[in-house]
C-alpha positions in Angstrom: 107.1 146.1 117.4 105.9 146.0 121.2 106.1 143.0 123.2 102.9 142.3 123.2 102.5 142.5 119.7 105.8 140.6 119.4 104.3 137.6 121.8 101.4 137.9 119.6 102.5 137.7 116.1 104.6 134.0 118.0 101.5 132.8 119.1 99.9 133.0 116.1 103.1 131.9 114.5 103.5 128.6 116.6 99.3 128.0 116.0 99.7 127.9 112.5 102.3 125.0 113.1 100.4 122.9 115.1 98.2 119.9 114.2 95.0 122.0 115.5 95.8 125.0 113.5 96.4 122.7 110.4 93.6 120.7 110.5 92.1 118.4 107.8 89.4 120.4 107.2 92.3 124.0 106.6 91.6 124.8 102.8 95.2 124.3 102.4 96.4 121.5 100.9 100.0 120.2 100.6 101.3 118.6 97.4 103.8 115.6 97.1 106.1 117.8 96.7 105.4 120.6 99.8 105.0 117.4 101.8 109.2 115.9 100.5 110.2 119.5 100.9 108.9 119.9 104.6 109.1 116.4 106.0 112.2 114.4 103.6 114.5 117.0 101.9 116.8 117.7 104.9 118.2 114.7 104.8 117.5 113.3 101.1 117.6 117.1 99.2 115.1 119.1 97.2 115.8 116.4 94.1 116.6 113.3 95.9 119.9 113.4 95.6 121.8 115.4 99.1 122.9 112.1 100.4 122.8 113.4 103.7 123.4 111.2 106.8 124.1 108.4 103.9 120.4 108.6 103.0 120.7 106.9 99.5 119.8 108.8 96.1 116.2 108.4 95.8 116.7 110.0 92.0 118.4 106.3 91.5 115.7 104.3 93.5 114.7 100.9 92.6 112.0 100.6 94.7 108.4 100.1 94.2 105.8 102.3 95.4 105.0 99.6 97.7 108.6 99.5 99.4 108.6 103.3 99.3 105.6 103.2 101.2 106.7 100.6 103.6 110.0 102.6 104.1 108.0 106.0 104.9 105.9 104.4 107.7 108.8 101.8 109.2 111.8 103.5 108.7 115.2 101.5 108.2 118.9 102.0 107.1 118.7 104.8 109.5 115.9 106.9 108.2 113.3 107.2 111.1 109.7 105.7 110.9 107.5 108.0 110.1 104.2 106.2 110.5 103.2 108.4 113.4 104.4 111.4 112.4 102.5 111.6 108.7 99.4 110.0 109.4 97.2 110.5 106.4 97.3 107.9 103.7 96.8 110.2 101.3 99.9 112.5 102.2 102.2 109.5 102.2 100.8 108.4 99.0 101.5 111.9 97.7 105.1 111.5 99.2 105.5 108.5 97.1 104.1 109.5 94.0 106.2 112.8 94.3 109.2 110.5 94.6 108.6 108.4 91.9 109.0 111.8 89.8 112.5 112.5 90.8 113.5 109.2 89.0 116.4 109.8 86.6 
């Protein structure tokens, strides 16, 4: 591969990863589940349970969707607020609702 093709293939690359190149109105749409993976599972695991950084088992969660929701856009007990970072309602909802799945 050339260079330019090389700086090419990044650009289109690093696009793809931006908010303009994923728009809301890309016909991909993310699941609960593609959302955890990308946005949760490196510090709380594909299932919930990694632990990480002392992130707590969310397979053992006692919270309600409401607190889980609150949590996701606040932050506390060392997980970072993500309120700015995932802006759509409906992809924290899908968060949440994916969460509520890994419940032992």
């Amino acid at each position: 591969m050339g260079v330019k093709s090389a700086v090419l293939f990044l650009a289109v690359i690093l696009y793809s990863c931006s908010s303009e190149g994923n728009n809301r109105n890309s016909a991909v749409e993310f699941t609960g589940k593609d959302l955890f993976i990308q946005r949760c599972a490196v510090c709380h695991g594909v299932d919930g349970g990694l632990q990480g950084s002392n992130s707590p088992d969310l397979r053992n969660t006692r919270l309600s969707k409401q607190e889980i929701m609150k949590m996701i856009e606040n932050g506390g007990s060392g997980m970072p607020a993500f309120k700015t970072i995932i802006s759509s309602s409906e992809e924290k909802n899908n968060i949440v609702d994916h969460i509520l799945t890994l419940k032992k």
